[in-house]
ROLUMFI-419301 format. One record per residue: x, z, y of N, C-alpha, C in turn. Coordinates in pm, whole numbers, plus 32768, in hexadecimal, padded with zeros to 4 digits. Layout:
BEGIN
XZYXZYXZY...
***
This chain:
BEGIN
561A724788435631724E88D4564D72DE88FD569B72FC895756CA736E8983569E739B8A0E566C74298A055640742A8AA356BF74468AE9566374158B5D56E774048BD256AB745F8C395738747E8C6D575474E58CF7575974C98D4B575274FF8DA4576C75098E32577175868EBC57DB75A18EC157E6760A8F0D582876108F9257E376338FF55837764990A3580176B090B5588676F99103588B7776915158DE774991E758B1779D925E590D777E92C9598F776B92BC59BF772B92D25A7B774992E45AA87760935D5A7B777593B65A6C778394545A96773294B65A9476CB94A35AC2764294E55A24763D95365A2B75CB95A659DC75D796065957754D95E7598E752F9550590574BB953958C074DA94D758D8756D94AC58AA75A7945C57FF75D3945557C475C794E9574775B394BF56F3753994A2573574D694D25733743D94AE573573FB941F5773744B93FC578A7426937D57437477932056FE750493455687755892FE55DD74D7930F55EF748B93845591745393B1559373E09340563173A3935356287313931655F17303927656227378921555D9735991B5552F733691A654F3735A920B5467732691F6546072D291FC5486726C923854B77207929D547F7183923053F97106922953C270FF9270533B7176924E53277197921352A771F091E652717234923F52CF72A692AF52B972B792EA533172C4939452D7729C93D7534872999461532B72DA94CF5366730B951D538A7377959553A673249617536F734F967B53FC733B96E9540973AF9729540C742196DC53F474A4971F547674D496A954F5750B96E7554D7536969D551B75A99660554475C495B15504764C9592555C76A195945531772F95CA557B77A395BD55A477C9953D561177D994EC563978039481563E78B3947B567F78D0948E5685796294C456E77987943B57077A2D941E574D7A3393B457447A26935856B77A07931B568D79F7927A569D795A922D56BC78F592C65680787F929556CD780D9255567577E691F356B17794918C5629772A9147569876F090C1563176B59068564576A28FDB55F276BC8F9E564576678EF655E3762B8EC755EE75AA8EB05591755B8E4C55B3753A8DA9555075308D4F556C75168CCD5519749D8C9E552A744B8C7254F973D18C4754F373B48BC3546D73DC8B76545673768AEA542F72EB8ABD541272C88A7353CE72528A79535572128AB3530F72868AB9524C72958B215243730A8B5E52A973188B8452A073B78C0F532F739C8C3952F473D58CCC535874198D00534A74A78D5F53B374ED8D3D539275848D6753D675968DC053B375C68E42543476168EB153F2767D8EEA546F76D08F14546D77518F6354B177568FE7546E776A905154AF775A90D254AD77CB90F654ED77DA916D54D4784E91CC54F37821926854C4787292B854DD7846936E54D178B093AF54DC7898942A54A079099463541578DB94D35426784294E453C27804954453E07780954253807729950C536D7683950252E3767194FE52CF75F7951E525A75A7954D528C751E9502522C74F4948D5243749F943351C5742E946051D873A7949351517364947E515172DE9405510372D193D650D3725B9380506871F293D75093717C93F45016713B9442502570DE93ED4FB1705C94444FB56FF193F9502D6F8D93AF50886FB29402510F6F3793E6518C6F9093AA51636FF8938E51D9707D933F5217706092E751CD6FF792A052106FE2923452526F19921152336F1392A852686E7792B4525A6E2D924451D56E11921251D26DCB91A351CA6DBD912D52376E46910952366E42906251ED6E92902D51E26E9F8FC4515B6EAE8F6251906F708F31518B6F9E8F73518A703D8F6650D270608F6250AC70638EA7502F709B8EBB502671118E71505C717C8EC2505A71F08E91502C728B8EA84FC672F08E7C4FC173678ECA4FF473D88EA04FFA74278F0E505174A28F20500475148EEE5030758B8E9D4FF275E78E6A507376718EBB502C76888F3550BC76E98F61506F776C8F6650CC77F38F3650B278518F68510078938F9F50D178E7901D511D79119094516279A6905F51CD799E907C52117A1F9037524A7A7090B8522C7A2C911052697A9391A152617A589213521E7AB4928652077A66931251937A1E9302517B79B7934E50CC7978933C510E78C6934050867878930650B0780C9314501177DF935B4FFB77BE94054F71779294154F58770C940B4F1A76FB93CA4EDB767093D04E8A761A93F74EC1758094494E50753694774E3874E294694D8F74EE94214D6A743693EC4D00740E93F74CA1739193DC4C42737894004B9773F993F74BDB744093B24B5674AD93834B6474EA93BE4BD2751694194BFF757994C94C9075D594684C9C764A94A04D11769B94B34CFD7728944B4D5F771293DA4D7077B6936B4E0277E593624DCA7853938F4E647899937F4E6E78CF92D84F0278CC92C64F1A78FA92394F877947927C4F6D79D292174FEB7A2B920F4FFC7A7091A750587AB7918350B57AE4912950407AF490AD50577AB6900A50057ABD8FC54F6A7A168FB84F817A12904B4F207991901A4F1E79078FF54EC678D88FA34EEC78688F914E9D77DF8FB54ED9779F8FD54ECC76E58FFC4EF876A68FF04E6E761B8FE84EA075B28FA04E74754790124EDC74D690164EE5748D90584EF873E090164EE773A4905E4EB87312902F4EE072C1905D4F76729C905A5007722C90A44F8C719490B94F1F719E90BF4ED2710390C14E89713791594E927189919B4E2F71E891D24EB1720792854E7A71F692AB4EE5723893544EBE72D393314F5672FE93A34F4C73C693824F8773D093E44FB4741194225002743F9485504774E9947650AA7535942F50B9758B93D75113760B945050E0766C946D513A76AB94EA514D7736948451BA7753946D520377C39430523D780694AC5218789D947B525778E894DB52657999947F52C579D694D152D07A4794A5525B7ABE949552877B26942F51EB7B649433522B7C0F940B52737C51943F529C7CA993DC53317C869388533B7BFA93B253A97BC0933353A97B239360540D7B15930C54017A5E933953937A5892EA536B799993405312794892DB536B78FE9265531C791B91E2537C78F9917452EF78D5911A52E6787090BD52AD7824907652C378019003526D78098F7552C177E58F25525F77578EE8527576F48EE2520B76808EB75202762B8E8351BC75E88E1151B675858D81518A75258DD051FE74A38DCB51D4746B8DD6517F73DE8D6A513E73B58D6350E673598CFE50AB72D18D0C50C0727C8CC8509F71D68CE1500471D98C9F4FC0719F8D114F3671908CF94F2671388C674F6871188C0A4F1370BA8BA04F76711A8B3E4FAB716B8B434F8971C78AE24F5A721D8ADD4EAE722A8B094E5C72698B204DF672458AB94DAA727C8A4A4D1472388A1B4CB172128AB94C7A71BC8A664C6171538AF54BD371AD8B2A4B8D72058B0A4B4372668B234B8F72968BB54C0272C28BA84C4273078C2E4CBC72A68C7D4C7E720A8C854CC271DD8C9A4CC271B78D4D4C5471CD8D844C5071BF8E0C4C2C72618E214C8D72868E714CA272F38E8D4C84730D8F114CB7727D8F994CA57280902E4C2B72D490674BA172BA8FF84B517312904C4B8A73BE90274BF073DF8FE64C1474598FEB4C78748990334C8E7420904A4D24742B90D24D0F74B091324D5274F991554D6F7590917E4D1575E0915F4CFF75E590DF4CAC765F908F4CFD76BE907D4CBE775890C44D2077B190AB4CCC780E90404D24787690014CD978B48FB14D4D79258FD24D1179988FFF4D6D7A18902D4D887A758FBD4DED7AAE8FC74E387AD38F644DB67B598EFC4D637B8D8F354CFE7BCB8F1E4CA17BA88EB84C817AE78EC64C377A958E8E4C5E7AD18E094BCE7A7B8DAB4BE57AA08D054C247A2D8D0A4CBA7A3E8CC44D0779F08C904D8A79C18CCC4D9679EE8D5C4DE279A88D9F4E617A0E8D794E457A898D5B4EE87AB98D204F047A948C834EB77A518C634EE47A4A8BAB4F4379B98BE44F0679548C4F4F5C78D58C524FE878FB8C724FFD79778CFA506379AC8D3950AD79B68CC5509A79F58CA250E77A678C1E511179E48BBE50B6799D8B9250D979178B2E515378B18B8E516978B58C0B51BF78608C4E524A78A88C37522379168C62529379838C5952D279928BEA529F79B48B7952EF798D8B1D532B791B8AED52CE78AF8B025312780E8AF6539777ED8B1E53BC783F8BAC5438783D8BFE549A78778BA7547578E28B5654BA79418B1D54ED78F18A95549478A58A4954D5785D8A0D54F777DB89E9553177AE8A72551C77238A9855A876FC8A4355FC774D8A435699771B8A0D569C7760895B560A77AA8910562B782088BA561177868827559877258863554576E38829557D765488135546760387DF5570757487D9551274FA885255457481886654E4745288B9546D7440888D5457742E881953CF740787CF538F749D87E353B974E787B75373754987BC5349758288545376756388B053627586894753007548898B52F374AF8932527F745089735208748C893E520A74D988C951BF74F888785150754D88DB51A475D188F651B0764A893C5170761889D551B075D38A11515675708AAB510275368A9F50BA74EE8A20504B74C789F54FF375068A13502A757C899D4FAC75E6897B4F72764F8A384FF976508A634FED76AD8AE94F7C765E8B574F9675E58B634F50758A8BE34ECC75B28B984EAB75758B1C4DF375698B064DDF75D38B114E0F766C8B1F4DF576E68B194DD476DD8BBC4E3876FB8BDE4E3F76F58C794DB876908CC64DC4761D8C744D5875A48CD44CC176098C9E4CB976248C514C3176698C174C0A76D68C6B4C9177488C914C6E77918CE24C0477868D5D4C83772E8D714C5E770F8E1D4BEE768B8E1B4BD7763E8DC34B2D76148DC04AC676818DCC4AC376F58D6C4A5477498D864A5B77958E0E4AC577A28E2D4ACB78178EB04AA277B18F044A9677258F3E4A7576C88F8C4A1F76EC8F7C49CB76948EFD491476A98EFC48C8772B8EF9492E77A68EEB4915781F8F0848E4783D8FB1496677F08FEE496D7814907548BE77A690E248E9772F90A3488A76E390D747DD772990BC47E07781903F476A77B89025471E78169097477E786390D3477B78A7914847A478BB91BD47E178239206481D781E928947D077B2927D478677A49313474E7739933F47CE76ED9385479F763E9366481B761D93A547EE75BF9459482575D7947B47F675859520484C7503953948B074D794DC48E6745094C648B073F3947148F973A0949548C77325944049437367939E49077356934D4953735792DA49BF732992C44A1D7361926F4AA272F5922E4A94728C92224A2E729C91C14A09720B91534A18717D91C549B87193921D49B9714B92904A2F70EF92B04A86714892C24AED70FC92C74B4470C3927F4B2E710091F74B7E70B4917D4B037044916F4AAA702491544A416FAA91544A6E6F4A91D54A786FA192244AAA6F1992A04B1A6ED4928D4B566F2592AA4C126F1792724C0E6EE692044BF46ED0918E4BE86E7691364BC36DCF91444B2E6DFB91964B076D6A91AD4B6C6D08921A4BCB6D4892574C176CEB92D44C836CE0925F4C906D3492064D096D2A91C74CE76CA8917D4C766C6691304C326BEF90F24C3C6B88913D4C266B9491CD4C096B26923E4C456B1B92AC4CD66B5192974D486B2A92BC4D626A9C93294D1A6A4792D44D3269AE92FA4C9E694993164C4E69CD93384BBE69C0938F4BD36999940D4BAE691A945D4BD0690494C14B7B698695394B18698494F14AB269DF95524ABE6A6695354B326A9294FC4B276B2694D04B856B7995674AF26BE195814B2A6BD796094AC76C9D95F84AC06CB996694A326D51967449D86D16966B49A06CA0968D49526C4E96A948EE6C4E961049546BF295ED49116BD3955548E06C7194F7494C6CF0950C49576D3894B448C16D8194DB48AB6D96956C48376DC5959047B56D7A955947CB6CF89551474D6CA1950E47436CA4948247BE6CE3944D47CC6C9993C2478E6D60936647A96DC593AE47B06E689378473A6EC693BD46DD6E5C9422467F6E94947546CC6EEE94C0471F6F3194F9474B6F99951A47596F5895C6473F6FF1960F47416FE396C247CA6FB196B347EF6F7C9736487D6F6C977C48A46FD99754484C706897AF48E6709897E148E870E9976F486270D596C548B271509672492A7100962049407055963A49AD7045960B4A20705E96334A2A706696C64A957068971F4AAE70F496D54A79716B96ED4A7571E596CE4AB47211965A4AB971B095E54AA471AA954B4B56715795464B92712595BB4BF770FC95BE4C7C710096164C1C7181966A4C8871AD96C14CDD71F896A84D01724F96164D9F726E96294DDE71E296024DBC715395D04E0E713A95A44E3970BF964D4E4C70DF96A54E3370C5972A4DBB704197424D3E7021970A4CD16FE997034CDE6F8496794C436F3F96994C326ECB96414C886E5196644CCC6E0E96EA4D0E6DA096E84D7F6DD396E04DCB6E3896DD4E4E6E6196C04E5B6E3E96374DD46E9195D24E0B6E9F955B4DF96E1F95064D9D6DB6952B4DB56D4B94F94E1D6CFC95304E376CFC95BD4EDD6CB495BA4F386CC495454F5F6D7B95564FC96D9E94F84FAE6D9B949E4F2D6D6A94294F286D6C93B64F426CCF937D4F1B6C5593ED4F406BDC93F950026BDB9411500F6C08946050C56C1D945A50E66C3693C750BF6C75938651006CDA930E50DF6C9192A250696C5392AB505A6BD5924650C66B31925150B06B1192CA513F6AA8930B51B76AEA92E051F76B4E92EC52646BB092B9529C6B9C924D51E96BA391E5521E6BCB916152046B48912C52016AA6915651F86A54913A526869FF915A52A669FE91CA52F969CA91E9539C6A1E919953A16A999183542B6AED913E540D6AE290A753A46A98907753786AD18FCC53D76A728F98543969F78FCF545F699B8F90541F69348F8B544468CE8F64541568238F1953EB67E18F6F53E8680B8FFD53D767D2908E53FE677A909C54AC674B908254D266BE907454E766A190F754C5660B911C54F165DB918C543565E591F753ED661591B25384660A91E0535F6657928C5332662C92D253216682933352AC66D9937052D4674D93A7529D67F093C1522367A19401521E6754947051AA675D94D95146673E9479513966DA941A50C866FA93DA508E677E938050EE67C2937150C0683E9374508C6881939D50A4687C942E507868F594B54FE368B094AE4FBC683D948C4F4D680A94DE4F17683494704F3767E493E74ED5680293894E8868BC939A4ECA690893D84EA6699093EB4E8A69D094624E3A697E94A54DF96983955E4E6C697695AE4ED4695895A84F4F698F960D4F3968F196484F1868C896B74EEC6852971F4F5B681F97774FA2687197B3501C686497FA50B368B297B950DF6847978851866834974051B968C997A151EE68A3980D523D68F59849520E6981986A51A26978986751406A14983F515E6A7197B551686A08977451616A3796FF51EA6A4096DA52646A0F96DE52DC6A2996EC52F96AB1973252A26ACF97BA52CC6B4997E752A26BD397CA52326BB8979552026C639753523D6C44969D525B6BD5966952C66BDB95D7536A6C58962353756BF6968D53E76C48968B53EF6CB896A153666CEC972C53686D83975B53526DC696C8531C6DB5966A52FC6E1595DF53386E10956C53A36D6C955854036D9E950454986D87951D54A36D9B95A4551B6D8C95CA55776D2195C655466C9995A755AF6C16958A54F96BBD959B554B6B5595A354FD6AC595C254BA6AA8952D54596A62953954416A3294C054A669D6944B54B8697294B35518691A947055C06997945C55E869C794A4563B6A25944656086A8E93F755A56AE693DD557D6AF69357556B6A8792FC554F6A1192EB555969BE92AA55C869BE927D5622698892C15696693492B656E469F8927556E96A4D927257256AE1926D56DF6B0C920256656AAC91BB56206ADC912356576B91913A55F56BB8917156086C44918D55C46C9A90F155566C3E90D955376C8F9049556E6C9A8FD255E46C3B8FCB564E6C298F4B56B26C658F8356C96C6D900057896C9E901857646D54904657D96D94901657ED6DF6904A58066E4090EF57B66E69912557D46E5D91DB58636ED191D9587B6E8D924759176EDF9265590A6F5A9293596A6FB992685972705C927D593F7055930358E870BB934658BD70DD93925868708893CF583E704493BA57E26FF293CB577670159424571F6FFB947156A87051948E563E7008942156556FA593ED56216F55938F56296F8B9327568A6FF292EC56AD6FD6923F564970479223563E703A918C55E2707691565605711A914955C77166914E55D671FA912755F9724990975614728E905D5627728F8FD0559C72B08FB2553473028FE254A172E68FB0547772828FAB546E721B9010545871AC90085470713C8FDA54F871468F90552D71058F135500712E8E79550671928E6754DF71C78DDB543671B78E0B53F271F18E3F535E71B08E2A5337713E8E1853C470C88E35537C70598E18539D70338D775423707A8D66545270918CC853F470C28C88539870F48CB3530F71498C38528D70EF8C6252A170858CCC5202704A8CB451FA700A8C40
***
């Protein structure tokens, strides 16, 4: 297998930041146009179990929520380090800025909300990306590490820099086997880091939130009981001991607890109704089998979030066909090759 490229630079046409945006596209989404400025670009490289890119901007605001990834099975985390400008970050453990030199790791199973901005220089990034099951299963849930930063100062966080950096350098010198080799070895380096600098950090910052974990244990369990008639705040408060409002609290970036089980019930209907072998069978028992009570309710937030009706995603097998150029639908080139490496 041969790694593959990918390269954009402005050409100065006027959809040119649209199209810096669209490659994230579903992984991560905007409705905030990003400033490119003169540096900005991208190149991605794709092996068989990584994928590597280098961006640059001058100002974007990237979010990941519950429905980002409409369904499909992107289980992968990010090992980025910031090579210019800052990248701040926001997620359930609150708000870390990264700048030039630091590194973070992030957890595509996990909401983020990602605001790049200039610092001295554009914001520019360089970052591995990695499919959670080629991980030893020791470092295989990572979510409670989701926006662990480890500053460029940390023991270790420039040996990963420096190990990425060269990776880039010989991404075209090497063979593909040998590159998966090389991204192997870099992530468990990297995930090791930034495990100790966590339990480093937790050793001596008191925390005044409710934990990560929290929410990957919750978020798991709605993710199981999907098709719980009673799965509601209700139950989750009876079922985790936890107050109301530290759940509400524990789920407000992802805009609450009945938002995020709607959209995680949508995204399951989604990915059931486009997977194929559907046949002549019909959707409404779908919606119900998965709390959705009123048809035409549920027809209308399918459509507000993936843009077409149910029965035409059906009938448009959106997960086998290719979506048409420009799409606000079609996939991104990250978001294609990551699913090429799950």
């Amino acid at each position: 297998m041969m790694i593959r490229s990918y390269r954009w630079k402005p050409a100065g046409d006027q959809e040119e930041a649209q199209t810096w945006l669209a490659t994230y596209h579903p992984i991560y989404v905007s409705n905030k146009v990003p400033l490119l400025g003169p540096g900005g670009s991208q190149e991605i490289w794709a092996g068989r179990i990584f994928v590597l890119s280098q961006t640059s901007c001058a100002h974007a605001e990237l979010v990941r929520g519950a429905t980002a990834v409409s369904g499909r099975a992107v289980d992968h985390f990010a090992l980025q380090v910031v090579m210019g400008g800052f990248v701040e970050m926001h997620h359930h453990g609150g708000t870390v800025t990264a700048r030039a030199g630091d590194l973070l790791l992030l957890d595509l199973q996990a909401p983020v909300r990602l605001i790049r901005g200039t610092d001295n220089g554009p914001s520019a990034d360089l970052t591995l990306w990695i499919p959670r099951a080629s991980l030893p299963a020791k470092f295989a849930d990572l979510t409670a590490r989701h926006g662990t930063l480890a500053k460029a100062a940390a023991p270790g966080a420039s040996v990963v820099s420096a190990a990425l950096q060269a990776m880039l350098a010989q991404v075209h010198l090497v063979t593909a086997a040998e590159m998966d080799e090389i991204a192997s070895g870099i992530a468990l380096l990297a995930v090791q880091i930034l495990t100790l600098e966590a339990r480093r950090n937790s050793a001596v910052e008191p925390s005044d939130s409710l934990p990560l974990d929290s929410f990957v244990i919750i978020s798991r369990y709605i993710e199981n009981h999907l098709a719980a008639k009673d799965l509601s705040a209700d139950s989750l408060v009876k079922t985790f001991g936890l107050s109301r409002a530290s759940l509400y609290r524990l789920f407000e970036p992802t805009g609450g607890v009945a938002s995020y089980i709607r959209a995680r019930r949508l995204a399951r209907v989604q990915q059931e109704i486009t997977a194929g072998g559907l046949g002549n069978r019909r959707i409404a028992p779908i919606a119900y089998r998965y709390g959705f009570r009123s048809i035409p309710a549920f027809n209308r937030a399918f459509k507000s979030t993936y843009g077409q009706t149910p029965r035409e995603a059906l009938t448009a097998k959106r997960s086998s066909l290719p979506s048409p150029a420009g799409s606000s639908h079609a996939l991104g080139q990250l978001a294609q090759w990551l699913l090429d490496v799950s």
